[in-house]
C-alpha positions in Angstrom: 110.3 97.4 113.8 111.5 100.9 112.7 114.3 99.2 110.9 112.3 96.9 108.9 109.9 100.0 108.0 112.8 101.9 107.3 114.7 99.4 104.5 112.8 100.0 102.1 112.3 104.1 102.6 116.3 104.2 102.1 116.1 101.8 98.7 113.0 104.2 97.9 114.6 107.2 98.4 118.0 106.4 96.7 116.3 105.6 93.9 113.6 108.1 93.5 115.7 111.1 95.1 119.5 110.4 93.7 119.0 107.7 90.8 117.0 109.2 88.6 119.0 112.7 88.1 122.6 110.5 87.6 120.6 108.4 85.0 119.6 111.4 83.0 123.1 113.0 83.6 124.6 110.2 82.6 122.6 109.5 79.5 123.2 113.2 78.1 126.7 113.7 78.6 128.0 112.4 75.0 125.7 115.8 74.2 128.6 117.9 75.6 128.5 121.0 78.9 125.9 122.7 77.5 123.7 119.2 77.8 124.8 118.3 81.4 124.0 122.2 82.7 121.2 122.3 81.5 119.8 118.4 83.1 121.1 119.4 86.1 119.5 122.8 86.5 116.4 120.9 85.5 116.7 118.7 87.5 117.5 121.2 90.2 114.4 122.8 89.4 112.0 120.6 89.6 113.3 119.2 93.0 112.5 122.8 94.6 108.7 122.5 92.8 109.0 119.0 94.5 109.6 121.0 98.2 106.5 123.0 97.4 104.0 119.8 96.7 105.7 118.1 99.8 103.0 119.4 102.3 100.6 117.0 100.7 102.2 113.6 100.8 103.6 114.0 104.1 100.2 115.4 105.1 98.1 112.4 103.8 100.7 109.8 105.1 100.6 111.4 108.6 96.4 111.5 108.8 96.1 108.1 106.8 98.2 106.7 109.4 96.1 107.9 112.4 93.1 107.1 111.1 93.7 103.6 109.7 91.7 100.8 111.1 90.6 103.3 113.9 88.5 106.2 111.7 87.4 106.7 108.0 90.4 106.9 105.7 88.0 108.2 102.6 88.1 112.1 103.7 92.0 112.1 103.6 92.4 110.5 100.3 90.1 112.5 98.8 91.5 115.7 100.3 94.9 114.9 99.3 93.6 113.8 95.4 92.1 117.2 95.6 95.4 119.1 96.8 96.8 117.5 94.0 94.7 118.8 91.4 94.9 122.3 93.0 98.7 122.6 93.3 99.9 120.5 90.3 98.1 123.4 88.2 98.8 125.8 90.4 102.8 124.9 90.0 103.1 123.5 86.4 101.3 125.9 84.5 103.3 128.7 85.5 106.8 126.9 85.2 105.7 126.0 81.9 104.6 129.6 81.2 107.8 131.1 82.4 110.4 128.7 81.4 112.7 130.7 79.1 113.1 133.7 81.8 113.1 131.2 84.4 115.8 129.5 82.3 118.1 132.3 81.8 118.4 132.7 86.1 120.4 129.7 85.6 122.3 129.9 82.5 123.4 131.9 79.8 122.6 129.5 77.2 119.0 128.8 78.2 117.4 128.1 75.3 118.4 124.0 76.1 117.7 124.5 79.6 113.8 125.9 78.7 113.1 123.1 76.0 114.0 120.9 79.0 112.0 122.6 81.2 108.8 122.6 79.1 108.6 118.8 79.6 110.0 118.3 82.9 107.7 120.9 84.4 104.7 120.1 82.5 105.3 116.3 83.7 105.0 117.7 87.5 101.5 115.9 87.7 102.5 113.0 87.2 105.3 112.8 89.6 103.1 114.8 92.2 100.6 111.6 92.2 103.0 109.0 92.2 104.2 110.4 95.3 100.0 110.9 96.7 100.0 107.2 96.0 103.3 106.3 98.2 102.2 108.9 100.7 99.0 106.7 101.1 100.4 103.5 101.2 102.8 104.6 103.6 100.3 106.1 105.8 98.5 102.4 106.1 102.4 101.1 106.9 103.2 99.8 103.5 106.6 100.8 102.5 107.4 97.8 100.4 105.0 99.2 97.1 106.7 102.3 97.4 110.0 101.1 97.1 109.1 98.9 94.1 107.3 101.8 92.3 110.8 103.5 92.5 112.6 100.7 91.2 110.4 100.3 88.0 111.0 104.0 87.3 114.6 103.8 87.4 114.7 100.5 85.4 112.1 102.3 82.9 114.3 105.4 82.4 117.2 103.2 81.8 115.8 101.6 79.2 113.7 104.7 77.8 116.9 107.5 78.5 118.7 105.9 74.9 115.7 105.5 73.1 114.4 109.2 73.2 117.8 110.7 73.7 119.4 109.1 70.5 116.9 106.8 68.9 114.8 109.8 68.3 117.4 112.3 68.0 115.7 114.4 71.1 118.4 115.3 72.6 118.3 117.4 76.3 114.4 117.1 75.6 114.5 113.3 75.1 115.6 113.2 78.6 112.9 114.6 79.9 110.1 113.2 78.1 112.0 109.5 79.0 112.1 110.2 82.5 107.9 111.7 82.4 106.7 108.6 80.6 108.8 106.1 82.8 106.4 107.9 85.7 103.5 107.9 84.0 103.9 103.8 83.3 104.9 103.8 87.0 101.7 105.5 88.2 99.6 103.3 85.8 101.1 100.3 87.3 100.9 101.7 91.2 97.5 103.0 90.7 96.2 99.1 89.1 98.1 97.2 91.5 97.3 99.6 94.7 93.8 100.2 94.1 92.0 98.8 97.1 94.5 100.3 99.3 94.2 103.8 98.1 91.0 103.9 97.0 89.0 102.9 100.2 85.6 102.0 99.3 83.8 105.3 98.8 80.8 104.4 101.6 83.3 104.4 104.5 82.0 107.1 106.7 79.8 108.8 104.3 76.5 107.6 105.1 74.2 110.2 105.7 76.0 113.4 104.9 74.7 115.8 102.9 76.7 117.6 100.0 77.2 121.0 102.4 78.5 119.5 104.9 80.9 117.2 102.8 82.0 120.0 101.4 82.7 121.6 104.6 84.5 118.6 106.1 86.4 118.5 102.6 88.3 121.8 102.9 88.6 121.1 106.8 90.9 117.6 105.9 92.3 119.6 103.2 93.4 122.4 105.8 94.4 119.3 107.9 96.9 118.1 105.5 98.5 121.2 104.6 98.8 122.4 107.8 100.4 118.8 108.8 102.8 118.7 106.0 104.0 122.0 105.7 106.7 122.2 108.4 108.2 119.5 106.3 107.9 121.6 103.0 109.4 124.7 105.1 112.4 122.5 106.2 112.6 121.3 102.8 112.5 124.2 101.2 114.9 126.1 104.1 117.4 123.8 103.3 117.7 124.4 99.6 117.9 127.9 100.4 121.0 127.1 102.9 122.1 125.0 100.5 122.3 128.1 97.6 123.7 130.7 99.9 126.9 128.1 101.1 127.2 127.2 96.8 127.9 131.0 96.8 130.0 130.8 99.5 132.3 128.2 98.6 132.4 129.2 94.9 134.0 132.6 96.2 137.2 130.0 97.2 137.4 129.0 93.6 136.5 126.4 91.7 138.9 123.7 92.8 137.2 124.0 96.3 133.6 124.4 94.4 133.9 121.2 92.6 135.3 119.6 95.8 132.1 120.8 97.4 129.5 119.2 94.8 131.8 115.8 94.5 131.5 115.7 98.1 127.9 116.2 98.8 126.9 113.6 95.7 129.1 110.9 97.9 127.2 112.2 101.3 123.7 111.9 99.8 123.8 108.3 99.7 124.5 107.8 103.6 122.5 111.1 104.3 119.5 109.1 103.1 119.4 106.8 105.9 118.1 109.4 108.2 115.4 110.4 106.3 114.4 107.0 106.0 114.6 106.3 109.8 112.4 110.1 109.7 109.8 108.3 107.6 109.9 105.2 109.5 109.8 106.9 112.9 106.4 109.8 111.1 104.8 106.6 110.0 105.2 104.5 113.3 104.0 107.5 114.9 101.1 108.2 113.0 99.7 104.7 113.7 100.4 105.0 117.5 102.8 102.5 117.1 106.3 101.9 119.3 109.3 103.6 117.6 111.8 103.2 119.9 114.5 105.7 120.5 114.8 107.9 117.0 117.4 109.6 118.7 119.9 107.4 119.6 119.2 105.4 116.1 119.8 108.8 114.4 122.6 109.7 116.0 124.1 105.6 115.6 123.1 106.1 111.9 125.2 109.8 111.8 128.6 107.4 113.0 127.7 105.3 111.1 127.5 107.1 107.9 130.7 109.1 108.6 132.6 106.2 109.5 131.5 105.0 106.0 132.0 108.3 103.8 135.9 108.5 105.5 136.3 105.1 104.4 135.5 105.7 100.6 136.1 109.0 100.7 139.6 108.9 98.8 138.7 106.0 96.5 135.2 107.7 95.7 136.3 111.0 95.2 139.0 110.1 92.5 136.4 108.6 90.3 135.2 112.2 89.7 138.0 114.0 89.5 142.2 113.9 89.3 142.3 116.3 92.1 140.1 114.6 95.1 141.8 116.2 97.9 139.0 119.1 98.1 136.2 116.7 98.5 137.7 114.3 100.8 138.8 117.1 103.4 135.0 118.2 102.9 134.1 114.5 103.8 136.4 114.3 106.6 135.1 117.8 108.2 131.8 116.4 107.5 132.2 113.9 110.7 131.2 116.9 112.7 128.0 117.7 110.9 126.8 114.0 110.2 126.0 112.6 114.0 123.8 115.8 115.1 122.8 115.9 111.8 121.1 112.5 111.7 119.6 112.8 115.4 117.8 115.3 114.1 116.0 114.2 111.1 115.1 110.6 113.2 113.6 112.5 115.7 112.3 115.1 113.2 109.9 112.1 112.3 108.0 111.9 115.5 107.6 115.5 115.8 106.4 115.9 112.7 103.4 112.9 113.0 102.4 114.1 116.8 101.7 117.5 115.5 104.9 119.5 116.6 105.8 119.8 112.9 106.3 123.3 113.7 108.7 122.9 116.3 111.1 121.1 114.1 110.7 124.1 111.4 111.3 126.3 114.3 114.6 124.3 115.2 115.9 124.6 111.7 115.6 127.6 111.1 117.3 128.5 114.4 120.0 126.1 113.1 120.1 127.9 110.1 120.5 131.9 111.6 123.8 130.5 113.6 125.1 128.4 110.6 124.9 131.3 107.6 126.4 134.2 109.4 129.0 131.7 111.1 129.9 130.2 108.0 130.9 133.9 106.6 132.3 134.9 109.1 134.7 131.5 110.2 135.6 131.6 106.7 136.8 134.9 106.2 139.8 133.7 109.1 140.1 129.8 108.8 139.0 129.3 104.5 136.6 126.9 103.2 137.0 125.0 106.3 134.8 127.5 108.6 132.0 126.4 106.4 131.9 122.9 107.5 132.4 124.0 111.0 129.7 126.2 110.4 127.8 123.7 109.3 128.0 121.1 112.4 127.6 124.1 114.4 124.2 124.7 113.0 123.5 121.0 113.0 123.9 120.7 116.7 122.0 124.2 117.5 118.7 122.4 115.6 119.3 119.2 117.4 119.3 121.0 120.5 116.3 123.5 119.6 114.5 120.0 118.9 115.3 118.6 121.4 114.3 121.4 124.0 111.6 120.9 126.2 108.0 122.1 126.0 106.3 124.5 128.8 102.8 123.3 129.4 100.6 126.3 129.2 100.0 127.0 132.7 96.6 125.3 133.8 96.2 123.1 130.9 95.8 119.3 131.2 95.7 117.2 128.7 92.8 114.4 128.3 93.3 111.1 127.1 91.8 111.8 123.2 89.9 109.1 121.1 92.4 106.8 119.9 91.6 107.5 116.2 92.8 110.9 116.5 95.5 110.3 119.1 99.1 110.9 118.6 102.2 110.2 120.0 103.0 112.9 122.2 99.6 111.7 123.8 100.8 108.6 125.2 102.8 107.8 128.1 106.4 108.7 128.4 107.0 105.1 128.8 105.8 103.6 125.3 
């Protein structure tokens, strides 16, 4: 059932995606400004290296998915251990390399920021495998281990946060070194306790193949899970370019309407996570050729939903970050608009992605995105800050849309019923 699956995606992802960065925040505040700016462009930071590594998890979960129980698993872990190897290298080295200029783009004091930097980006590794070893046990429909894996690294910070921060006088640095050992005790305990599951046994499928031709098949899984995940990366990665350009934007209002903005989106993020985890409980669901439903109408049930919620403690919420809430809870209120498109998309974004039309949903974004950016400058310039949001639900609905668009066949072409092991869902039936 994709709400079942989907449970513990959201606990997963609140922890992993929002906890972690509050924790640190939190932790380094009695360091003063200079402290918090620099945490959170770390943290900033090494979300975007995240978007760049996301080809590979989503990549593995997708394949692991299809093949489970139907076709040798073994290429695809291996593939995505390699990836892993390639990219954490290809990422780390030269963020650790380049962390005082890259520091200074962010901040005039960057010397904090780049002693920050030196561990957070040198720990990429770490947090790249942790999330090779979800990907897998996702793509075999586990989403229970994943969920606990992010609960022991929040606890772990918690506890380690003090310790490195002020124990051993580390300061901005402690942070980071407390939140890379927390993962790297997480990844020793998901690698012991998850071994059978992603470490299928290393005969599956491998009899009689000679070292050419393993090799060959290697980089042709490898190419398989880039090319499945990176529609996923490019949305990621689109969006945190969006995201940056409207920061711009809204900052050119002042900062009143500025801090309004960030309060605003921090209170959003918490319901906004229930559509990705419907996404990754519709992508894995898919993957397995498993019934998922309607995403849409769940996705756009969850968008109500969450802005029936957010209007609620919009007021309350907001004042506990600032004496002036009225800024974010006008954002919040605006936000209705943006939040039911908004999560119709990512659901459904979740079987595109799994039955190989990955690049549709990229496509839809980014058409999204071309109305949203020049419509947000240019609403603004006549109605104020408010133009953005509108600009914003008007980009929302334009992806949905786009998404949801119909394919043309290719004139002539039929499609054969394909081995179920490397079937997807757009193969079956319109009925299922």
């Amino acid at each position: 059932m994709m709400i079942r699956l989907a449970i513990p995606v959201y606990v997963e992802l609140l922890t992993a995606v929002v906890a972690v960065g509050l924790i640190d925040l939190l932790w380094v505040s009695g360091l003063g400004e200079a402290a918090v700016a620099a945490v959170t462009v770390g943290t900033t930071v090494e979300y975007l290296a995240y978007g760049l590594f996301l080809a590979v998890p989503t990549g593995v979960t997708v394949l692991v998915g299809r093949r489970d129980g139907h076709a040798p698993v073994t290429p695809v872990v291996r593939a995505g251990w390699a990836l892993w190897a390639v990219l954490s290298v290809a990422i780390a080295v030269p963020g650790v390399l380049l962390r005082e200029p890259l520091a200074a783009l962010f901040t005039d004091d960057w010397r904090l920021t780049a002693g920050f930097f030196l561990v957070s980006l040198g720990g990429l590794p770490v947090y790249f495998a942790q999330t090779v070893v979800d990907g897998i046990l996702k793509g075999r429909g586990d989403t229970r281990r994943p969920m606990r894996h992010a609960i022991l690294c929040n606890v772990l910070v918690v506890a380690l946060d003090p310790l490195f921060i002020y124990g051993l006088d580390l300061g901005v640095q402690g942070a980071a070194l407390a939140t890379v050992a927390a993962r790297l005790l997480t990844l020793v305990v998901a690698l012991a306790t998850s071994r059978r599951l992603i470490r299928p046994p290393s005969t599956e499928g491998d009899a009689g193949v000679g070292a050419g031709a393993d090799a060959v098949g290697g980089a042709a899984v490898a190419w398989d899970v880039v090319r499945t995940g990176l529609p996923m990366s490019g949305d990621f990665l689109a969006r945190s370019a969006v995201g940056m350009a409207l920061v711009d934007l809204v900052a050119g209002f002042g900062t009143r309407e500025l801090a309004g903005y960030g309060i605003g989106q921090k209170v959003m993020l918490a319901g906004v996570m229930v559509f990705y985890a419907l996404r990754q409980a519709a992508m894995i669901r898919t993957a397995r050729s498993e019934p998922v439903g309607s995403p849409l109408l769940l996705g756009l049930g969850a968008g109500a939903a969450v802005a029936l919620a957010v209007n609620a403690v919009a007021a309350p919420v907001a004042a506990l970050f600032t004496a002036d809430p009225e800024p974010a809870v006008s954002f919040l209120r605006w936000m209705t608009l943006y939040l039911v498109p908004f999560g119709g998309l990512i659901a459904v974004g979740g079987v595109l992605q799994a039955s190989g039309r990955g690049g549709r949903l990229l496509a839809a974004t980014l058409a999204g995105f071309a109305v949203q950016v020049p419509l947000a400058y240019a609403l603004s310039a006549h109605a104020g800050v408010t133009g953005v949001w509108l600009a914003m639900a008007a980009g929302a609905a334009v992806s949905l849309a786009g998404a949801l668009a119909p394919r043309a066949a290719a004139p002539g072409s039929a499609r054969g019923r394909a081995p179920r092991s490397t079937r997807t869902a757009a193969d079956r039936p319109s009925g299922r």
